[in-house]
PDB file of N, CA, C and O in Angstrom:
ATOM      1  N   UNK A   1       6.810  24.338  20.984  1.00  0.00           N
ATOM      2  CA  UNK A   1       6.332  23.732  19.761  1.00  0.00           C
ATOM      3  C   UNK A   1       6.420  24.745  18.638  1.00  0.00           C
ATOM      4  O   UNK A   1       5.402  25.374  18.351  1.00  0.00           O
ATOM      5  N   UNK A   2       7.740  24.993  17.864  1.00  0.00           N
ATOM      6  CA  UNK A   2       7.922  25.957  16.880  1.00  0.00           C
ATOM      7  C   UNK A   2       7.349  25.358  15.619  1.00  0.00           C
ATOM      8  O   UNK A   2       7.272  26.048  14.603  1.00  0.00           O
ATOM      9  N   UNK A   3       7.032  24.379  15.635  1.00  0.00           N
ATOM     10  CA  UNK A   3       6.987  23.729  14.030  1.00  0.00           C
ATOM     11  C   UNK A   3       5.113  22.949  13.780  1.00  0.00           C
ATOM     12  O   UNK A   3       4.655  22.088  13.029  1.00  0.00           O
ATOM     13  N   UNK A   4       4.465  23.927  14.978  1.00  0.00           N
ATOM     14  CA  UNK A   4       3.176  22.835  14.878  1.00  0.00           C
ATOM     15  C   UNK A   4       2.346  23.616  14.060  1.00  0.00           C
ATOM     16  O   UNK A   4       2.331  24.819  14.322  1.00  0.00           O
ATOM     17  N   UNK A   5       1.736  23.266  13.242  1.00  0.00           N
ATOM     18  CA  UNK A   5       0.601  24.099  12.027  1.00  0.00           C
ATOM     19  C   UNK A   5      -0.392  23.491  12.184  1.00  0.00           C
ATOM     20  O   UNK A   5      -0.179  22.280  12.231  1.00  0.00           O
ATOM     21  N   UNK A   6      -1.645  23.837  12.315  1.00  0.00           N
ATOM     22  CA  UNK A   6      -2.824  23.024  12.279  1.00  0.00           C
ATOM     23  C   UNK A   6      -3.362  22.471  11.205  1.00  0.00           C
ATOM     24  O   UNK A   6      -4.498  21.997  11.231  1.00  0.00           O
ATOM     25  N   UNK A   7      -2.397  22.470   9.853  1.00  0.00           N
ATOM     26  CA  UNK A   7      -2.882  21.631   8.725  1.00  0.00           C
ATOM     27  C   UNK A   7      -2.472  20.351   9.058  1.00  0.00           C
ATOM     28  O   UNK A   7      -3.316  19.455   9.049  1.00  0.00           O
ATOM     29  N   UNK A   8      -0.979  20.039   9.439  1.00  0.00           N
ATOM     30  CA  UNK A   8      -0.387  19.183   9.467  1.00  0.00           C
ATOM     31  C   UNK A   8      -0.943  17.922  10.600  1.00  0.00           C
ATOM     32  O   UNK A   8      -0.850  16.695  10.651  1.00  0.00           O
ATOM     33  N   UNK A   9      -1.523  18.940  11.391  1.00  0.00           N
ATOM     34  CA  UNK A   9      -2.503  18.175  12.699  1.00  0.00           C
ATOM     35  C   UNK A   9      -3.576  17.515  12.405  1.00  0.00           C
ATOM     36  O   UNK A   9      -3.966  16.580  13.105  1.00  0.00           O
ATOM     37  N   UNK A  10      -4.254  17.958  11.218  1.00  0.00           N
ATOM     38  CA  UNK A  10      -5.474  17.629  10.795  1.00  0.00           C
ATOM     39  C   UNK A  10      -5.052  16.429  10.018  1.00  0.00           C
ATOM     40  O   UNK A  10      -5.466  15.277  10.145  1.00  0.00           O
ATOM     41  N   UNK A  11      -4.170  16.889   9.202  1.00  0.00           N
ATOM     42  CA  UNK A  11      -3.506  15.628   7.751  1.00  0.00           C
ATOM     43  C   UNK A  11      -3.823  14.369   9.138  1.00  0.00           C
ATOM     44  O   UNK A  11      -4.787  13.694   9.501  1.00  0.00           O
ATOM     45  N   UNK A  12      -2.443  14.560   9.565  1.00  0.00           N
ATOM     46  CA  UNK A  12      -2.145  13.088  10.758  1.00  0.00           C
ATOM     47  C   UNK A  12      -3.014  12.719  11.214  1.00  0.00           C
ATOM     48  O   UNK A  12      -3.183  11.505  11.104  1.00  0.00           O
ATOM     49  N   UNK A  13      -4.053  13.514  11.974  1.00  0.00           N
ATOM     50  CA  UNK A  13      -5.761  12.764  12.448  1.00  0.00           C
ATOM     51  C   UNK A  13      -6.414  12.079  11.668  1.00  0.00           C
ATOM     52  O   UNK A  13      -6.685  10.912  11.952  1.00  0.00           O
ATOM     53  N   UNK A  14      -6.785  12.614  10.595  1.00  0.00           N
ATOM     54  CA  UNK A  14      -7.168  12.039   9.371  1.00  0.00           C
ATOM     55  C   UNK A  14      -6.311  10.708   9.054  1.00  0.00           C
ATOM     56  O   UNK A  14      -6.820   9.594   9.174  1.00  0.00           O
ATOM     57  N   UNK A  15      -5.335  10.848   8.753  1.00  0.00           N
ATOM     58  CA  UNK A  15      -4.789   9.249   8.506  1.00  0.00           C
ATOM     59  C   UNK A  15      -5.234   8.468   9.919  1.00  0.00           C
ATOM     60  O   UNK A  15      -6.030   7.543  10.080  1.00  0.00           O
ATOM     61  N   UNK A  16      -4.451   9.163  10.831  1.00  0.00           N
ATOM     62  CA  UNK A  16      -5.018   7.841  12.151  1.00  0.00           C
ATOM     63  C   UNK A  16      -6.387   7.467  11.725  1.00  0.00           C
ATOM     64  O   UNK A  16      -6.526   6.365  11.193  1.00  0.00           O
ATOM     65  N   UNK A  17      -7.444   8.255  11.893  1.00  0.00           N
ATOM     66  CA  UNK A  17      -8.615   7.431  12.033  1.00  0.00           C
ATOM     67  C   UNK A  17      -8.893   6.990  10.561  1.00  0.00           C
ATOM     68  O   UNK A  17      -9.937   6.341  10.492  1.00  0.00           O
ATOM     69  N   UNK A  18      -8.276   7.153   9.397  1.00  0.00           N
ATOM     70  CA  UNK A  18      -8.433   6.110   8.111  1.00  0.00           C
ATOM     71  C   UNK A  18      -7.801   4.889   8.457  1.00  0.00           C
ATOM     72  O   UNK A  18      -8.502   3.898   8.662  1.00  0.00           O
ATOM     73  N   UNK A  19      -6.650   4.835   8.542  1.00  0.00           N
ATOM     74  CA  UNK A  19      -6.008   3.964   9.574  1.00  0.00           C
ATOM     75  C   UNK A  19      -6.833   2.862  10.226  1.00  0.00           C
ATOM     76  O   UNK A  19      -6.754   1.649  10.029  1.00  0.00           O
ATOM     77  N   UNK A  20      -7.796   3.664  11.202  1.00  0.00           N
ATOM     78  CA  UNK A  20      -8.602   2.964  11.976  1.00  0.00           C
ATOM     79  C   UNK A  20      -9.789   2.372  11.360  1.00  0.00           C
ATOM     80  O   UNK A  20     -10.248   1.376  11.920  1.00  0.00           O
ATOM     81  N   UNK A  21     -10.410   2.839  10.230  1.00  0.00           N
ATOM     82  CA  UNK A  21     -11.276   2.539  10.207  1.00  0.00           C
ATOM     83  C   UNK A  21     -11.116   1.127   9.298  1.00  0.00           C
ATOM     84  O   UNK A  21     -11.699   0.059   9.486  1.00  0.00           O
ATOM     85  N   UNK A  22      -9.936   1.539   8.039  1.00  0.00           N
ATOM     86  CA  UNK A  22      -9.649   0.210   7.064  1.00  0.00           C
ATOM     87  C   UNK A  22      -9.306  -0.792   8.059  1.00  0.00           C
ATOM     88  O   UNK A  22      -9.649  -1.914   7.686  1.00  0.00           O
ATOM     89  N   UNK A  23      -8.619  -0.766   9.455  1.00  0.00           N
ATOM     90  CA  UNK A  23      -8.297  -1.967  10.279  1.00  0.00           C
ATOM     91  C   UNK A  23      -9.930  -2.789  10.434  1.00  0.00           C
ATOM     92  O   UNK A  23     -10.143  -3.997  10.327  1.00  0.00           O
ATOM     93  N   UNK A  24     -10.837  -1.795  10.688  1.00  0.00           N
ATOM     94  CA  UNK A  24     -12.027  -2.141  11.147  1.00  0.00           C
ATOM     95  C   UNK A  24     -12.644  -2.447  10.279  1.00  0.00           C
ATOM     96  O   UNK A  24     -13.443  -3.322  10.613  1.00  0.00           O
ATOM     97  N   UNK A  25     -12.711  -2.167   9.229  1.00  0.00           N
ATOM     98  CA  UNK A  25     -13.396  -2.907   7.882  1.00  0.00           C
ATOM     99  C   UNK A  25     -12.642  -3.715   7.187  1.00  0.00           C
ATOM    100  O   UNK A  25     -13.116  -4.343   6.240  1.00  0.00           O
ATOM    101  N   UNK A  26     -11.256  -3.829   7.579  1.00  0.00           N
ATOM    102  CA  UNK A  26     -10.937  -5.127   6.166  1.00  0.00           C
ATOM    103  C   UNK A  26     -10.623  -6.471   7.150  1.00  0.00           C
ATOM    104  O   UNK A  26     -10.733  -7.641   6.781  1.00  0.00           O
ATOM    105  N   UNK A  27     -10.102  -5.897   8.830  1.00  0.00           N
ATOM    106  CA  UNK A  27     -10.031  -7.427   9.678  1.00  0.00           C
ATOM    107  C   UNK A  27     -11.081  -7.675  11.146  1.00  0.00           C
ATOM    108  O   UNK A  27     -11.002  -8.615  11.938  1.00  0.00           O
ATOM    109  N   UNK A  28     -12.099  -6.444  11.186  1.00  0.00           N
ATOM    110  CA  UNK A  28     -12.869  -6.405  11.873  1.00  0.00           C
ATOM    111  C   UNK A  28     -12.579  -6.592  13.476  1.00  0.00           C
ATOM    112  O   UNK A  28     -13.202  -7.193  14.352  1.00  0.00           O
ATOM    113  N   UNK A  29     -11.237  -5.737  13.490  1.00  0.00           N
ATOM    114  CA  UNK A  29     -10.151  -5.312  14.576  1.00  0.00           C
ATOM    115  C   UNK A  29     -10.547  -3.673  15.132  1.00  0.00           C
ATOM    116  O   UNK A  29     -10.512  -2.813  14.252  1.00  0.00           O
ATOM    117  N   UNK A  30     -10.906  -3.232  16.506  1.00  0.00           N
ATOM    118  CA  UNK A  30     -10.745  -2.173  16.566  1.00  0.00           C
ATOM    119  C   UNK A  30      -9.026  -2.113  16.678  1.00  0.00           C
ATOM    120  O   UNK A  30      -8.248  -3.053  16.844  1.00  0.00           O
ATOM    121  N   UNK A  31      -8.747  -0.712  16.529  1.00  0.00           N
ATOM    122  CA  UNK A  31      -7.258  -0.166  16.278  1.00  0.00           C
ATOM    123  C   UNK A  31      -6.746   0.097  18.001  1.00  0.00           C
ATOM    124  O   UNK A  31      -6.074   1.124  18.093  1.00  0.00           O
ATOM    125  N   UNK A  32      -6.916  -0.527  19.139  1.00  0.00           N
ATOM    126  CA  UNK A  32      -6.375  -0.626  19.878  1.00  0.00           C
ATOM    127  C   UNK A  32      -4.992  -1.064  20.676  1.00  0.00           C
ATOM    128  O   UNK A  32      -4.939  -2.008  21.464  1.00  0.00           O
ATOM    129  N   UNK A  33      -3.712  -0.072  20.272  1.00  0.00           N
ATOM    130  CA  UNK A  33      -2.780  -0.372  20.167  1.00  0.00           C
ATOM    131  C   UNK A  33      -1.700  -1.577  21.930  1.00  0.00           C
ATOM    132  O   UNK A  33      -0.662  -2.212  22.118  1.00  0.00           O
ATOM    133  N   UNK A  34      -2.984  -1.135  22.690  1.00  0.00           N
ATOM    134  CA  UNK A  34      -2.385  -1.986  23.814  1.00  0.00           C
ATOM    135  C   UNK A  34      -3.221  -3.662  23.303  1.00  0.00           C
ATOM    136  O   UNK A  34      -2.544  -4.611  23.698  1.00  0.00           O
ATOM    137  N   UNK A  35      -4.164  -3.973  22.740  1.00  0.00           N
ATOM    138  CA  UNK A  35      -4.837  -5.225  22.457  1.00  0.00           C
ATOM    139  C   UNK A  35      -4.127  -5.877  21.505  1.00  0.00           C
ATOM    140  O   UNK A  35      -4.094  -7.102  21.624  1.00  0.00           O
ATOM    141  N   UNK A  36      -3.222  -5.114  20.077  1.00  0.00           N
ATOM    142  CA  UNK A  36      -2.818  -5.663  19.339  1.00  0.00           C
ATOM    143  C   UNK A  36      -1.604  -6.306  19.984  1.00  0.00           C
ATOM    144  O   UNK A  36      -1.530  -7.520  20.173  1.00  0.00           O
ATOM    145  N   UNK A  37      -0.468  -5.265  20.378  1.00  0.00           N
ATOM    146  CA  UNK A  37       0.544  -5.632  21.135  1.00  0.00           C
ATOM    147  C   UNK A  37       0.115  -6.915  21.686  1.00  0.00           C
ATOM    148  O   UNK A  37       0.368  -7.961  21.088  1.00  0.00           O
ATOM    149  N   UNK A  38      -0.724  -6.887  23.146  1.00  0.00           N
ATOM    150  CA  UNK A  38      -1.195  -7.754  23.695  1.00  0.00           C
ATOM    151  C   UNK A  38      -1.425  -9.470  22.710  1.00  0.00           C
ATOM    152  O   UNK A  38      -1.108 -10.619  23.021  1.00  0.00           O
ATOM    153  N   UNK A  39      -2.004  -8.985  21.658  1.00  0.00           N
ATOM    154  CA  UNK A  39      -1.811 -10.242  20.895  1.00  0.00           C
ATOM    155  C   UNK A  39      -0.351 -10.971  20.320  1.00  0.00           C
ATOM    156  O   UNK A  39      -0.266 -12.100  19.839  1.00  0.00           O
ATOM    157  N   UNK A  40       0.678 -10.059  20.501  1.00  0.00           N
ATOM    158  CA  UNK A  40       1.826 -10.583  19.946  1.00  0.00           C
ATOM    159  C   UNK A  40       2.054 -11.150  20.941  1.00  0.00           C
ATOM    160  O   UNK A  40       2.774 -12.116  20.689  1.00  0.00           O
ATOM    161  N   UNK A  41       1.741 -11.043  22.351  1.00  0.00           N
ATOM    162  CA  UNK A  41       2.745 -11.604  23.166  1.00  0.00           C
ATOM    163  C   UNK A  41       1.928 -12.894  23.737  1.00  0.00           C
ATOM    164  O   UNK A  41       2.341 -13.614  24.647  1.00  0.00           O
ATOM    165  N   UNK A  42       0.183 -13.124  22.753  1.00  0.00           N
ATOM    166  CA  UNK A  42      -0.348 -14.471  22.936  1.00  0.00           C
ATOM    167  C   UNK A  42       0.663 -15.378  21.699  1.00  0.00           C
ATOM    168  O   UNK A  42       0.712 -15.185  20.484  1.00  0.00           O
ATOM    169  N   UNK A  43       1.599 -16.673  22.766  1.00  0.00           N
ATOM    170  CA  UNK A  43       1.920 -17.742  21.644  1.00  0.00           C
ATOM    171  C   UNK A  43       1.251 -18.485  20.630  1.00  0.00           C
ATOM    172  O   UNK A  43       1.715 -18.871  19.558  1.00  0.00           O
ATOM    173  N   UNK A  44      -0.148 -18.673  21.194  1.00  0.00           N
ATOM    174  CA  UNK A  44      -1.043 -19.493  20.913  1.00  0.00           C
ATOM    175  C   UNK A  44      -1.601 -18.807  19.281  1.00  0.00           C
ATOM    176  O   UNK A  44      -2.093 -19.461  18.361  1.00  0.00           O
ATOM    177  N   UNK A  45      -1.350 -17.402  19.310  1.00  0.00           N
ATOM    178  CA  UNK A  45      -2.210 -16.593  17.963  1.00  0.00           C
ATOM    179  C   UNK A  45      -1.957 -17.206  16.874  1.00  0.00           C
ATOM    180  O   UNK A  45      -1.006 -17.979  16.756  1.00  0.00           O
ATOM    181  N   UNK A  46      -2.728 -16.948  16.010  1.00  0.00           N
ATOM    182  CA  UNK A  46      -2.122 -17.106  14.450  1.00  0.00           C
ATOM    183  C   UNK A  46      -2.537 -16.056  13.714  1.00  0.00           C
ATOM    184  O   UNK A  46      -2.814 -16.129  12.517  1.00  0.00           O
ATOM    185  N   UNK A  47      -2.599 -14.949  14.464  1.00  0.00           N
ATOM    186  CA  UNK A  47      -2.847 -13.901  13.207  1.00  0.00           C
ATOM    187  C   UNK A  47      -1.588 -12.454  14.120  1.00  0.00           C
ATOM    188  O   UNK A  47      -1.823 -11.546  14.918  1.00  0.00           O
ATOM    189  N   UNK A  48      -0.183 -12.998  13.365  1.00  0.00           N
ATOM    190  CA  UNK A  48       0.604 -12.486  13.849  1.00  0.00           C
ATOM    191  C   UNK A  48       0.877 -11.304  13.381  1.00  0.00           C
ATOM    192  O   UNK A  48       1.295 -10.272  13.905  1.00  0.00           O
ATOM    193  N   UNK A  49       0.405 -11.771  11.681  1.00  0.00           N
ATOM    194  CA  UNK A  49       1.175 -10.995  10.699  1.00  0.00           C
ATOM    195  C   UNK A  49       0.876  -9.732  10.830  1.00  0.00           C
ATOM    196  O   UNK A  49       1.727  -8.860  11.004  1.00  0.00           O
ATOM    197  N   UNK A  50      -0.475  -9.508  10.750  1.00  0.00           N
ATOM    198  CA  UNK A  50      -0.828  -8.067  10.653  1.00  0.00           C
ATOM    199  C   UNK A  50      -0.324  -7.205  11.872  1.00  0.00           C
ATOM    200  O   UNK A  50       0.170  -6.081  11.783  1.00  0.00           O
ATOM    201  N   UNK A  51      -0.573  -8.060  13.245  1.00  0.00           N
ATOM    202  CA  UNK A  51       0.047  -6.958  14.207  1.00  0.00           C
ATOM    203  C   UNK A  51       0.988  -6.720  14.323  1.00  0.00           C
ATOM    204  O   UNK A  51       1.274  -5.662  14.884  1.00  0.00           O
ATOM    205  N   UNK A  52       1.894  -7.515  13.890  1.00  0.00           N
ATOM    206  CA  UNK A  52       3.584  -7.373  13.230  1.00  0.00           C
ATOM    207  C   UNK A  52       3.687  -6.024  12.457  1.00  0.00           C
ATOM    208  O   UNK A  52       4.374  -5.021  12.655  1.00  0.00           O
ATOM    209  N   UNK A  53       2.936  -6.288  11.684  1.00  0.00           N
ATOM    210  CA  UNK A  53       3.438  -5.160  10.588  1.00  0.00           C
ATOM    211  C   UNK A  53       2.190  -3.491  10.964  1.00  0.00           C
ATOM    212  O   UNK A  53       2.449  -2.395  10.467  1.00  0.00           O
ATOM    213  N   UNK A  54       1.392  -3.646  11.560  1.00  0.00           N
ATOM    214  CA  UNK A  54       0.990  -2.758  12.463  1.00  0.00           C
ATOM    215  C   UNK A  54       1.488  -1.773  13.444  1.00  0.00           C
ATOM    216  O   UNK A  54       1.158  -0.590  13.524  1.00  0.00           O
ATOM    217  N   UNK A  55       2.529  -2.581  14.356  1.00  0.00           N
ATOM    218  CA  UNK A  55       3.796  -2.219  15.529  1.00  0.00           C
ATOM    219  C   UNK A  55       4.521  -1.299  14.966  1.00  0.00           C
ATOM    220  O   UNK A  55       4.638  -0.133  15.343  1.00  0.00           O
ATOM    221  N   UNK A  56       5.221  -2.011  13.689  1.00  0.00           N
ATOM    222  CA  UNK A  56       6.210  -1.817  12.653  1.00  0.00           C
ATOM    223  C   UNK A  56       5.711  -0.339  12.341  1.00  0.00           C
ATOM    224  O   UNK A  56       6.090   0.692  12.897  1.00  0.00           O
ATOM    225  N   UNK A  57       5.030  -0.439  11.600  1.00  0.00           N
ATOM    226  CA  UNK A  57       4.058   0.950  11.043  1.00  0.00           C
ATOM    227  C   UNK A  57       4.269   2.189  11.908  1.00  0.00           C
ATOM    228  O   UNK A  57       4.656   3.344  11.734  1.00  0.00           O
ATOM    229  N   UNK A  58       3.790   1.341  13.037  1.00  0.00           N
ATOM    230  CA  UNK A  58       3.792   3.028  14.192  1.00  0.00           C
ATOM    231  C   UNK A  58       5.704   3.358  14.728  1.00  0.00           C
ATOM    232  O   UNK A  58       6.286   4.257  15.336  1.00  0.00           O
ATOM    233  N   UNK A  59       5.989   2.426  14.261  1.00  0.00           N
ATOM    234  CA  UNK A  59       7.367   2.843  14.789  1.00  0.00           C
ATOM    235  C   UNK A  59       7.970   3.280  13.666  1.00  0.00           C
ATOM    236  O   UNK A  59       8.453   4.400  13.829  1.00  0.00           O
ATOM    237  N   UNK A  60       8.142   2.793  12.502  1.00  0.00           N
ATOM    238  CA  UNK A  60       8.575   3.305  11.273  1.00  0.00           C
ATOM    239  C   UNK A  60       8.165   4.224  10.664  1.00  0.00           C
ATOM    240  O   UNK A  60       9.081   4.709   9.999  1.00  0.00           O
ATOM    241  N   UNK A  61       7.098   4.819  10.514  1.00  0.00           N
ATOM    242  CA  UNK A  61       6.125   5.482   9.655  1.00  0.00           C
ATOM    243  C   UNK A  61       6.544   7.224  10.018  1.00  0.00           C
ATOM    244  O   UNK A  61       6.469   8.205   9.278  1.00  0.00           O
ATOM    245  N   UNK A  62       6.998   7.112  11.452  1.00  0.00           N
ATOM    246  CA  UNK A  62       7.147   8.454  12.050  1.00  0.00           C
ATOM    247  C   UNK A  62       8.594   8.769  11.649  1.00  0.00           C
ATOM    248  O   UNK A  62       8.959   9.818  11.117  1.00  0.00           O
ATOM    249  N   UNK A  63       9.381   7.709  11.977  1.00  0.00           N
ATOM    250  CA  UNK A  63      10.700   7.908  11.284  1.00  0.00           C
ATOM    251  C   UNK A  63      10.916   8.132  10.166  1.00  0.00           C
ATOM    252  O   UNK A  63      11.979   8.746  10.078  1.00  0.00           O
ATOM    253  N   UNK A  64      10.476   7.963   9.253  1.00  0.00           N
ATOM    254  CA  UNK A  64      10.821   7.594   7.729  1.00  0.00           C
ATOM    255  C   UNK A  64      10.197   9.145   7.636  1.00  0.00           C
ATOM    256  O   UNK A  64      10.976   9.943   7.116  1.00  0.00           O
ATOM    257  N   UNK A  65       8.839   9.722   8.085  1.00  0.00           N
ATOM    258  CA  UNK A  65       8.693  11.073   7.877  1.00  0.00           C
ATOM    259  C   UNK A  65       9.532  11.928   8.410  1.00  0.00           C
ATOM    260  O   UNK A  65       9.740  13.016   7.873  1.00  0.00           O
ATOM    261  N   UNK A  66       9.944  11.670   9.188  1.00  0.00           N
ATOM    262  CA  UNK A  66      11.102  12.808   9.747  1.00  0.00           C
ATOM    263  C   UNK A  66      11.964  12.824   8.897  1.00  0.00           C
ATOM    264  O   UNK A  66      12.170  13.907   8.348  1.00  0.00           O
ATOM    265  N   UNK A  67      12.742  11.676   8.501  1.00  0.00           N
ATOM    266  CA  UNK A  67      13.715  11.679   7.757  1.00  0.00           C
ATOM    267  C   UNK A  67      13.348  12.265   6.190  1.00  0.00           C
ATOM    268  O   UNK A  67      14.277  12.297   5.384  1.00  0.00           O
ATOM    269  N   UNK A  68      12.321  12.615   5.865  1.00  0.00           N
ATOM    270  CA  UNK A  68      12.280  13.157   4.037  1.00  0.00           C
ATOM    271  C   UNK A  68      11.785  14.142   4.400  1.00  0.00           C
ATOM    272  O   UNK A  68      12.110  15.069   3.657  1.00  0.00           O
ATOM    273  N   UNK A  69      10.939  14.535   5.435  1.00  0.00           N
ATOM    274  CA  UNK A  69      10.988  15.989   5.554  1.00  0.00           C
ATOM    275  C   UNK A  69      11.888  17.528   6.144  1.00  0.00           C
ATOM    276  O   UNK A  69      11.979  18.746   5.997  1.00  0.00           O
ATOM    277  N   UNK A  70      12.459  16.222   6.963  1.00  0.00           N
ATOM    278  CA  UNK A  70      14.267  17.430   7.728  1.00  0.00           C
ATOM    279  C   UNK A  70      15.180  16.681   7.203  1.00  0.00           C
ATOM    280  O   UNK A  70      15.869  16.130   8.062  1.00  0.00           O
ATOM    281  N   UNK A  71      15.491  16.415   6.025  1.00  0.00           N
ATOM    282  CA  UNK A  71      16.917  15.738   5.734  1.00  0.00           C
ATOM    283  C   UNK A  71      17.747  16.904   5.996  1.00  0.00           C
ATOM    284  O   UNK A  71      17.554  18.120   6.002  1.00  0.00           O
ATOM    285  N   UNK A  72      18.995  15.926   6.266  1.00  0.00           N
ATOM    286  CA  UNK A  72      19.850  17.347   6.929  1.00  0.00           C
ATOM    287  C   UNK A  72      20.400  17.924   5.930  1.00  0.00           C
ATOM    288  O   UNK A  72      20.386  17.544   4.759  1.00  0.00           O
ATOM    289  N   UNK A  73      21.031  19.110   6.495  1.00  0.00           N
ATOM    290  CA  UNK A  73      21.953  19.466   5.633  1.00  0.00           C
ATOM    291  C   UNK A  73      23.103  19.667   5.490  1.00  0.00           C
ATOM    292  O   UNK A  73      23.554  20.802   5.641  1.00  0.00           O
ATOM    293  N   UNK A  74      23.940  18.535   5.135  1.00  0.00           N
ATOM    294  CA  UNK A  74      25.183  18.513   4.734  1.00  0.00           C
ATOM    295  C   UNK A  74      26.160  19.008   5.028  1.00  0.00           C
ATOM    296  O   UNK A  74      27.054  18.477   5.686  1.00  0.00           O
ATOM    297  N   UNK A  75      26.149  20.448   4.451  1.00  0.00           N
ATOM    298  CA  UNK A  75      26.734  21.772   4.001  1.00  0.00           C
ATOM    299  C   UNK A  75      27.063  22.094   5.424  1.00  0.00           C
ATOM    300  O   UNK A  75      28.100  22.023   6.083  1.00  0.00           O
ATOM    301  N   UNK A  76      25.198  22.669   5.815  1.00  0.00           N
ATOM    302  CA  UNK A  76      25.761  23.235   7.038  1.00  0.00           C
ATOM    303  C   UNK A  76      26.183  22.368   8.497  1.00  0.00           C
ATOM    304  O   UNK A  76      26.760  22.712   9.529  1.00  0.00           O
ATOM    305  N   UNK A  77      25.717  21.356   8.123  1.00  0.00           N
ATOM    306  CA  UNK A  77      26.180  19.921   9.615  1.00  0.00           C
ATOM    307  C   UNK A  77      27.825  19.860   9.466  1.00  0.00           C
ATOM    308  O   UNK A  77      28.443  19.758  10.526  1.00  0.00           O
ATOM    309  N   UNK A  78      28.574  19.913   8.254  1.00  0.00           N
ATOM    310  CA  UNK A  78      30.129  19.651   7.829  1.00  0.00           C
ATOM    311  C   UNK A  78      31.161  20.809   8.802  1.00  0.00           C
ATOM    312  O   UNK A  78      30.988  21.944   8.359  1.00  0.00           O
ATOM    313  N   UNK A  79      31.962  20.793   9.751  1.00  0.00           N
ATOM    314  CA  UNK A  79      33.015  21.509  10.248  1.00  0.00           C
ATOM    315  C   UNK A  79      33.664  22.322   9.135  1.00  0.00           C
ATOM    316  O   UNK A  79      34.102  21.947   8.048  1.00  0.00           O
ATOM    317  N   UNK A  80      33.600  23.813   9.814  1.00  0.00           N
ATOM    318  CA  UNK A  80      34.704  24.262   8.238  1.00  0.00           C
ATOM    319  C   UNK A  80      35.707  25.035   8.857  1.00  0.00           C
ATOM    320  O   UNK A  80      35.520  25.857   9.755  1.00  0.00           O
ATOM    321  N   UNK A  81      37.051  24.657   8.202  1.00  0.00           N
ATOM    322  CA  UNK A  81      37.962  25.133   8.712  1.00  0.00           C
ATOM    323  C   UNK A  81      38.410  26.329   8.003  1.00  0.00           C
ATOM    324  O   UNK A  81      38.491  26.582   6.801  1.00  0.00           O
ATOM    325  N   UNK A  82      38.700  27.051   9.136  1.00  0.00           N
ATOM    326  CA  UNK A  82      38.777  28.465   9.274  1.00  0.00           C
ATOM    327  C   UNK A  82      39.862  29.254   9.113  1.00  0.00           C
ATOM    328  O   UNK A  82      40.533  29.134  10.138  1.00  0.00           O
ATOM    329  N   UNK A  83      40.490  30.152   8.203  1.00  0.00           N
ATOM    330  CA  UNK A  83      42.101  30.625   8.331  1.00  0.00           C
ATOM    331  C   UNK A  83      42.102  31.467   9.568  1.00  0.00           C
ATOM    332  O   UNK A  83      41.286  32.376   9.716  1.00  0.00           O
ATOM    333  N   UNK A  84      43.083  31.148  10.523  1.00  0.00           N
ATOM    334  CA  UNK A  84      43.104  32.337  11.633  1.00  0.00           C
ATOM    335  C   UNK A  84      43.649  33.985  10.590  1.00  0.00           C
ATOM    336  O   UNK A  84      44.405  34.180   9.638  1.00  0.00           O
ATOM    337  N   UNK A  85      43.034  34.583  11.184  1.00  0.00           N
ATOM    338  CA  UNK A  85      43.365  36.085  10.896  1.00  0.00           C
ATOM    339  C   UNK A  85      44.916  37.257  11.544  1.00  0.00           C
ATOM    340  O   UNK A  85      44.931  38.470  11.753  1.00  0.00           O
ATOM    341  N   UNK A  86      45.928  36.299  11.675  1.00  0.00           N
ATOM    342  CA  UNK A  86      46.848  36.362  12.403  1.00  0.00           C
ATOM    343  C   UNK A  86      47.774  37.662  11.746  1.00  0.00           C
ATOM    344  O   UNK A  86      48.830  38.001  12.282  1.00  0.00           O
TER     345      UNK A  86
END
């Protein structure tokens, strides 16, 4: 683990349990990610939306940070061709 800082650990905890708590105060849902799932796969639900876009969240949210914080680089990812020294 070359890249772990304990600010960055704290930031992410902190959102999870804000995370958790606005779930719990605005739909009176604990943030239990096997129960929500579990609800997508009841037909009968009608409260799809949010765990839809909940799922979404945890799968996207990590990506989209990776991607603006290591964008690559270009330059050095590009093959460069080399004059032999002949």
């Amino acid at each position: 683990m070359e890249n772990f800082t304990p600010l960055s650990a704290a930031i992410g905890g902190g959102l999870i349990g804000l995370s958790a708590v606005l779930l719990m105060l605005l739909t009176g849902r604990i943030a239990g990610v096997s129960g929500i799932f579990g609800g997508l796969l009841n037909f009968k639900g009608d409260d799809k939306d949010w765990r839809i876009a909940f799922i979404a969240g945890l799968i996207l949210a990590p990506l989209m940070a990776g991607w603006l914080v290591s964008a690559p680089d270009w330059e050095a990812a590009a093959p460069r061709a080399t004059a032999s020294a002949e």
